[in-house]
C-alpha positions in Angstrom: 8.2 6.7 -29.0 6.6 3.3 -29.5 3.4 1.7 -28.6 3.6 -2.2 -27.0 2.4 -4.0 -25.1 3.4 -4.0 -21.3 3.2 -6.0 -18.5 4.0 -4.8 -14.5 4.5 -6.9 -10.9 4.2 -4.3 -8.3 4.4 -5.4 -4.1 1.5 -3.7 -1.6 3.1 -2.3 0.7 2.7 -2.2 4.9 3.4 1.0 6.3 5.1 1.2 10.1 4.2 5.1 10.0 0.6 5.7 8.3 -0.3 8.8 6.3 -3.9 10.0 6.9 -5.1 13.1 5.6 -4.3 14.8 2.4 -2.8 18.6 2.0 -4.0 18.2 -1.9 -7.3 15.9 -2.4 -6.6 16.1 -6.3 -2.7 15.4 -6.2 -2.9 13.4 -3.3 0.1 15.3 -1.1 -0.3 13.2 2.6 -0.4 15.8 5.3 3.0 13.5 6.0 5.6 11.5 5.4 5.9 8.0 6.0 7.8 5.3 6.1 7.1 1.6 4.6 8.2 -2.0 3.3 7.5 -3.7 0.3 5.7 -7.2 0.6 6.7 -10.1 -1.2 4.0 -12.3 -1.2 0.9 -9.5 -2.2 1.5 -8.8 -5.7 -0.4 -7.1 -8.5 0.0 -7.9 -12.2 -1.2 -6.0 -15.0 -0.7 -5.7 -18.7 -1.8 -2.7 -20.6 -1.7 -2.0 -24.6 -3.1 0.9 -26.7 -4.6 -0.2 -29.5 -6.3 1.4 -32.7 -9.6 1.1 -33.2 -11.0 0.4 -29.6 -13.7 3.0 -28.9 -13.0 3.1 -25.5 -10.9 1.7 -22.6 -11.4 -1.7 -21.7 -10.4 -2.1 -18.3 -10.9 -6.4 -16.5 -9.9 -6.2 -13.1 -9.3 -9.7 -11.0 -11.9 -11.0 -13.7 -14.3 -8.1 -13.6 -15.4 -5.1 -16.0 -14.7 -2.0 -14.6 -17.2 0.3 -16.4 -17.7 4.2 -16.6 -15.0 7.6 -17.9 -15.2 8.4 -13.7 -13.0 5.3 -13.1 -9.7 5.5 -11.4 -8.2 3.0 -13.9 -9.5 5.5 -16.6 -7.9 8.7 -15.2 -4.5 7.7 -14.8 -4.6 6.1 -18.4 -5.9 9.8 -19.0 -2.7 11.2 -17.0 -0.4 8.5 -18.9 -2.0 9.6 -22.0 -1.3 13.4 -21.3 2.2 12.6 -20.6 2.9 11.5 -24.3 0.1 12.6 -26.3 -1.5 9.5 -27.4 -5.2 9.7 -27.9 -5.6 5.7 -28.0 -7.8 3.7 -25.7 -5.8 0.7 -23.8 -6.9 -2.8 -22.9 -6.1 -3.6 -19.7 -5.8 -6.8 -17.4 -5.2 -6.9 -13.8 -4.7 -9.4 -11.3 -4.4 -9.5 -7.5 -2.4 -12.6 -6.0 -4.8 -11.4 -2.3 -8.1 -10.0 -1.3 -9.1 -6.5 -2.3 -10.9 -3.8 -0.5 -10.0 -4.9 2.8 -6.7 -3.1 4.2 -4.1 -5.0 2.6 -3.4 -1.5 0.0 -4.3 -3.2 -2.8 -4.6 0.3 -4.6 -0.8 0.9 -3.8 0.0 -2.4 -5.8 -2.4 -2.4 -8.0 -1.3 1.6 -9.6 2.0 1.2 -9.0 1.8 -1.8 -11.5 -0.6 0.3 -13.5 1.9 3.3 -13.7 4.5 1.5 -14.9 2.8 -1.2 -17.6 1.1 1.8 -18.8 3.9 4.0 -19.2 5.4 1.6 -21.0 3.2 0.6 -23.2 3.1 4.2 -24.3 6.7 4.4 -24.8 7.8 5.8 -21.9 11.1 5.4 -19.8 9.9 7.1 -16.5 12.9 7.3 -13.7 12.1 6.1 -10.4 10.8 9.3 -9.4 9.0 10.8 -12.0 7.0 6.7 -11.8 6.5 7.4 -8.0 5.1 11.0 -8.9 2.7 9.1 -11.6 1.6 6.7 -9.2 0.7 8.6 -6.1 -1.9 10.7 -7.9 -3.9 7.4 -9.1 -3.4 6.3 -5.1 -1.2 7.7 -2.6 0.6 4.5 -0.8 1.6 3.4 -4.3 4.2 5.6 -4.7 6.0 3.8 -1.8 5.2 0.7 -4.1 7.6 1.8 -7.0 11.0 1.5 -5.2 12.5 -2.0 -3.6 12.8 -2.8 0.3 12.2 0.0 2.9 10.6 2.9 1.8 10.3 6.5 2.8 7.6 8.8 0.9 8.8 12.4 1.1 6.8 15.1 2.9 6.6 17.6 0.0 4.1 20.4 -0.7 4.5 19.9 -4.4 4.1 16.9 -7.0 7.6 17.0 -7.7 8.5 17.0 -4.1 6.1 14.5 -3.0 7.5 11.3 -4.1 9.0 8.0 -2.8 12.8 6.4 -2.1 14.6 3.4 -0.8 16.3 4.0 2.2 17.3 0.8 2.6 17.6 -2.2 0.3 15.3 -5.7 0.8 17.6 -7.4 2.6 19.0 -5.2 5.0 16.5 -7.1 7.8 15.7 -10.0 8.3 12.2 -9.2 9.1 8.6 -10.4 8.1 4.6 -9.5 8.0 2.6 -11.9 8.3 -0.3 -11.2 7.1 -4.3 -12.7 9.4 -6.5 -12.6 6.8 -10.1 -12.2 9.5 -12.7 -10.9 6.5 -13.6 -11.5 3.1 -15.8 -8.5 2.6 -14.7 -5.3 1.2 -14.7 -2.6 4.1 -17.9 -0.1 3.8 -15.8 3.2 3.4 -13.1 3.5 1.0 -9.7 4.8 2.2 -10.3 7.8 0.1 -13.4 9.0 1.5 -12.6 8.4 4.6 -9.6 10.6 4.0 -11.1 13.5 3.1 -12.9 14.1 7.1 -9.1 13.5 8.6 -9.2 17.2 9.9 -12.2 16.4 12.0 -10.6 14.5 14.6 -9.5 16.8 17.7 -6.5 15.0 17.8 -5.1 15.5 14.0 -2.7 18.5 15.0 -1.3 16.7 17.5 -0.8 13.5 15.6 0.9 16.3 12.9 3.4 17.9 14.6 4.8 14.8 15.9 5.1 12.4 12.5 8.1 14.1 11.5 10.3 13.6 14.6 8.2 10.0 14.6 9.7 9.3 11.2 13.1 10.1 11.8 12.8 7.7 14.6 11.8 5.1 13.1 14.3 5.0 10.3 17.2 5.1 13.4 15.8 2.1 14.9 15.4 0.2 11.0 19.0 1.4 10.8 19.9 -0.4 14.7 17.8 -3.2 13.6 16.4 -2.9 17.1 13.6 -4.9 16.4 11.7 -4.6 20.1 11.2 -0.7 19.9 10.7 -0.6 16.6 7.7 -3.3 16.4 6.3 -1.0 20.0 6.8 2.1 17.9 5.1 0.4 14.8 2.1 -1.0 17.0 1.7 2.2 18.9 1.6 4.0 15.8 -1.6 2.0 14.2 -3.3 2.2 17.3 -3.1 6.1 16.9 -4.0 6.2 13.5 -7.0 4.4 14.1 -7.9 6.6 17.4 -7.8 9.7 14.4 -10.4 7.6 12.1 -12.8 6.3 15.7 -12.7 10.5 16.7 -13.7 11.6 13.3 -16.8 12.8 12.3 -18.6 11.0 10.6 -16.8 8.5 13.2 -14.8 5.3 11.2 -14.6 1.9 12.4 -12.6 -0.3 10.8 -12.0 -3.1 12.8 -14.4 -5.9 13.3 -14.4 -8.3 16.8 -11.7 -10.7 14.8 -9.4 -8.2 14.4 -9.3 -6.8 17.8 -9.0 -10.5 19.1 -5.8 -10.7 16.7 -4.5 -7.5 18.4 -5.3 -8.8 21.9 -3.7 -12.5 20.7 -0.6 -10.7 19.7 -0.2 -9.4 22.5 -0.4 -12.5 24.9 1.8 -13.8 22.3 4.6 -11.4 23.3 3.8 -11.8 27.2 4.7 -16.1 26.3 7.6 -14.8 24.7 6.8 -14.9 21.0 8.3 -11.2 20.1 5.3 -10.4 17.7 3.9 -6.6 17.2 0.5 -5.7 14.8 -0.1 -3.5 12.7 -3.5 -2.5 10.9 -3.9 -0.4 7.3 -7.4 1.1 6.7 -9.2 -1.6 7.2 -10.1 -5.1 9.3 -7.1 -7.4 8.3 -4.4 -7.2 10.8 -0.2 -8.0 9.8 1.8 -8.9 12.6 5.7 -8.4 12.7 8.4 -10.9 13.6 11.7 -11.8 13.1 11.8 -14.0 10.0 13.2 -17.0 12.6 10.1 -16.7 14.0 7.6 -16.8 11.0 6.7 -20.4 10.8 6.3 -20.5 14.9 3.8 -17.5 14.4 2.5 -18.9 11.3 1.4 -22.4 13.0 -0.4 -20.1 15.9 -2.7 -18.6 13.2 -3.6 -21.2 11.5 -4.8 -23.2 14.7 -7.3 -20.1 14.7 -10.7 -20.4 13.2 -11.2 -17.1 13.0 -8.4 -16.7 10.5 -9.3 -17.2 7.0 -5.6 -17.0 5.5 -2.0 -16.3 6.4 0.2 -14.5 3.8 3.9 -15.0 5.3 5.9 -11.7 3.8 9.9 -10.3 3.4 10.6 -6.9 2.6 10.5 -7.2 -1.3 11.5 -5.7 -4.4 9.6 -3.1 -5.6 7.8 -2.4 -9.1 9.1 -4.5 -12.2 8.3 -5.6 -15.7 7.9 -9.0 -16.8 7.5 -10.8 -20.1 4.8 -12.9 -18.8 1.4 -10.9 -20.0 -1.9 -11.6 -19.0 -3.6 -11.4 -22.5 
């Protein structure tokens, strides 16, 4: 086993069927499956190394120290380090390519890339699965970050079972998210504690005992390439996610008045007869859906709007890779 230095690009990801709720807080097992696409244009790089003589990790994230032995970065370094037994502290350098903190999964990109420099650097040669397996317990959605195009994350009740496949390759579809960039700041609550009160809502069994036949669904209609029920079934689906986080206790709201006037543009949009469906993560920012023919027509839309800050055009993209091109 040797010890080099290691560099990862891993996509975020947009999910057309969200997972909310966890069966396992510590392992992070969703209380479903769900189904996804890797984005092109939001990328996370980040070079690890473990080196002698540092007396503890050193972690810089988009230019900032993250401090403390309760940091995220620090425990999957810790799970990393388990898997090979090394007892060496890592440098590590990452760098975001988008905004953090504000619904665009950043966490998904940003430990998928983690998982795999990191593994690497420690010598490792982890299969697609067992690097999905790593990266879901530092954050969920970035198992569905490892593999390339559309994505489906498993619905097991295990960690070996819960992991994430391609189901079918980048360019299968000829699709895009375009990404309305409405905030700069981070949202209040983090996806993870906002997790955790899932089972409050009155209407999380319902929403449960209808994701799997939802799922199955929407991979049939990403198989038809029938883009009009798909983007209704995608856009119905965030709506209900977010009714789950608004009927929680303690209640979550997301959104802020830019992104439900994004949602309500979209909409219009469709009614002129630009065929355009959103879509909204766990947070304010809002991606919208087209047809790749119709990107820079939606594109142009947006940025006539002053309440959008910036448009990040996406295609369904490969997923997690190494690169030569280290950051220190």
């Amino acid at each position: 086993m040797s010890i080099e230095k290691a560099t990862a690009i891993a996509p975020s990801n947009i999910a057309f069927t969200k997972y909310w709720g966890k069966k396992d807080e510590v392992l992070r097992l969703p209380e479903n499956g769900s189904i996804s696409m890797c984005l092109s244009n939001l990328l996370t790089t980040t070079t690890v190394e473990f080196q002698q003589g540092l007396g503890q990790d050193q972690v810089l994230l988009n230019g900032e120290i993250e401090a403390g032995e309760d940091s995220r970065v620090i425990k999957h370094l810790d799970r990393v380090r388990k898997l090979t037994g090394i007892d060496l502290k890592a440098k590590v350098v990452s760098s975001n390519n988008f905004p953090i903190g504000t619904g665009l999964s950043s966490s998904a990109a940003g430990f998928a890339a983690l998982s795999l420099a990191a593994s690497k650097a420690a010598g490792l040669s982890l299969s697609e699965k067992d690097l999905s397996i790593l990266a879901r317990q530092g954050s969920g959605s970035a198992c569905r970050s490892v593999p390339a195009g559309f994505v489906e994350w498993l619905d097991g009740d295990t960690s070996e079972t819960s992991y994430a496949v391609q189901i079918f390759p980048p360019n299968y579809w000829d699709i895009a998210d375009v990404v309305a960039i409405v905030s700069s700041g981070k949202k209040d609550v983090p996806t993870s504690v906002g997790q955790q009160t899932a089972k409050s809502s009155p209407f999380m069994e319902t929403r449960k005992a209808h994701m799997g036949q939802k799922n199955e669904l929407v991979k049939k209609l990403i198989k038809e390439r029938d883009f009009q029920k798909f983007g209704e079934l995608v856009e119905g689906e965030a709506l209900e996610l977010h009714a789950i986080m608004i009927t929680q206790t303690p209640p979550l709201i997301y959104w802020q008045p830019n992104t439900i006037l994004m949602m309500k543009l979209v909409q219009k949009w469709r009614t002129d007869g630009l065929e355009a469906y959103f879509t909204i993560n766990t947070g304010q920012d809002v991606h919208i859906m087209v047809e790749q023919k119709n990107v820079e027509k939606l594109t142009k839309k947006l940025k006539e709007l002053a309440e959008v800050r910036e448009v990040i055009a996406n295609t369904p993209a490969e997923g997690a890779g190494l690169t030569n091109n280290h950051l220190f």
